[in-house]
C-alpha positions as CSV (number, residue, x, y, z in Angstrom):
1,X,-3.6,-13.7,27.7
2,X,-1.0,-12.8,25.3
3,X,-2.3,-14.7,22.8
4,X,-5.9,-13.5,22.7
5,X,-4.6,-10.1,22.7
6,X,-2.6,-11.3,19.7
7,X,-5.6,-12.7,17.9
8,X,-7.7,-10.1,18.3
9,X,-5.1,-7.7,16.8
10,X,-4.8,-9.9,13.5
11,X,-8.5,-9.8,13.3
12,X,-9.4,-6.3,13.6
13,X,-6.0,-5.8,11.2
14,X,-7.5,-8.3,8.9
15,X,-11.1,-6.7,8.6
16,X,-8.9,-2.9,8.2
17,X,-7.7,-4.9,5.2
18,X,-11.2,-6.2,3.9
19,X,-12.2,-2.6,3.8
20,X,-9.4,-1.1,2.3
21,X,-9.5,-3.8,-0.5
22,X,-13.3,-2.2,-0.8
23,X,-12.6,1.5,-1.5
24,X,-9.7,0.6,-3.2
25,X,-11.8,-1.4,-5.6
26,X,-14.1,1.5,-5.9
27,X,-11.2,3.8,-6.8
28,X,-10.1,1.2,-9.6
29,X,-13.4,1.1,-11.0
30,X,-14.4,4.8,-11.3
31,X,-10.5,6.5,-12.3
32,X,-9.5,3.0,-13.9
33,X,-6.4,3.1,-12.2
34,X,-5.2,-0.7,-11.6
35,X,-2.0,-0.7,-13.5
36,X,-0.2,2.5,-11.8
37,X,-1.4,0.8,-8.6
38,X,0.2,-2.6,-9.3
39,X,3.3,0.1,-10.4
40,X,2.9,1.9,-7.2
41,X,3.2,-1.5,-5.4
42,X,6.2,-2.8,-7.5
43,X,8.4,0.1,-7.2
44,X,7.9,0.0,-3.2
45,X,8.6,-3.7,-3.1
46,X,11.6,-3.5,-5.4
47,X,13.6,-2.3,-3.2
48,X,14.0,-5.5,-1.3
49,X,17.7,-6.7,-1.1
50,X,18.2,-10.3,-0.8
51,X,21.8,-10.4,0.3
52,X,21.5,-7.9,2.9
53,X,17.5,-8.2,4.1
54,X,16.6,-4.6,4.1
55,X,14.2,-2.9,1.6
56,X,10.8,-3.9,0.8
57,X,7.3,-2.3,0.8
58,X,8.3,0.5,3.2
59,X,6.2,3.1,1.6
60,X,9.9,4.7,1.6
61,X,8.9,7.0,-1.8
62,X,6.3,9.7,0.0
63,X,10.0,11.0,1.2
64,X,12.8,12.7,-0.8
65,X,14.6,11.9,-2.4
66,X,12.9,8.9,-3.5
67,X,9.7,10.3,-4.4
68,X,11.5,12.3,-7.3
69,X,13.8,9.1,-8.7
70,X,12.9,9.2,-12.8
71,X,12.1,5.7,-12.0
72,X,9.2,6.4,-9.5
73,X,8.0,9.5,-12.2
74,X,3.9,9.3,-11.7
75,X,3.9,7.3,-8.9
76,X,2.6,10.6,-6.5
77,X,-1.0,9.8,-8.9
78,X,-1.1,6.5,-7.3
79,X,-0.1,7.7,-3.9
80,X,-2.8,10.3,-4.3
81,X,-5.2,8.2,-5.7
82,X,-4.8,5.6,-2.3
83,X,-4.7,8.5,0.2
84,X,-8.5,8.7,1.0
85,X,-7.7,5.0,2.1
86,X,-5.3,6.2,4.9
87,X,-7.3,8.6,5.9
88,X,-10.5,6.2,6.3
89,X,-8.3,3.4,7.7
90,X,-5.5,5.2,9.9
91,X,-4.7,2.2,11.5
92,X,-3.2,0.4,8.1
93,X,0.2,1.3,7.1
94,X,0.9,3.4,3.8
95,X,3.0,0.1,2.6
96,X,0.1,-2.1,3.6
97,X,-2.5,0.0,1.7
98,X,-0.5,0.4,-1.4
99,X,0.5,-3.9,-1.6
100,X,-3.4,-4.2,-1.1
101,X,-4.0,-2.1,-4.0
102,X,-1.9,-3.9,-6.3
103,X,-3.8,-7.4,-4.7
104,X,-7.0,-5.5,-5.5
105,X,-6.0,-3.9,-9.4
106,X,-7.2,-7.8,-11.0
């Protein structure tokens, strides 16, 4: 039973994804905003450390004081820009939405 349960999850995760990658797609193509996405995504991955396994696509920079490293300057555009997709898709994580956008910024 486990395991159905399971399988249903990943599917109805899986179609949240499908339809993010849509309005995301939408908001590329009117504000031609694919590269600060793909930034957006990059920054949040980068902070992956291999040595110790903590980091990654956390969505870590919506909080102080990362949201105002020099290195992440701009980045609130691109979290702005994705925000209408957390609000239409509440079930998706921040981090998942903005590594979709980066998938979706081709």
């Amino acid at each position: 039973m486990a395991a159905l349960d399971l399988e249903a999850r990943h599917a109805a995760y899986q179609m949240e994804i499908r339809a993010a990658a849509v309005i995301i797609a939408e908001i590329i193509r009117l504000k031609g905003c694919g590269p600060i996405l793909v930034r957006l995504a990059w920054h949040d991955a980068g902070t992956y450390d291999v040595k110790t396994k903590t980091g990654g696509p956390h969505a870590a920079m919506r909080f102080e004081p990362e949201a105002s490293y020099a290195a992440d300057a701009g980045l609130n555009i691109a979290r702005d820009l994705l925000e209408p997709v957390h609000a239409a898709l509440p079930g998706l994580s921040y981090a998942d939405i903005w590594q979709a956008s980066c998938s979706s910024s081709d």
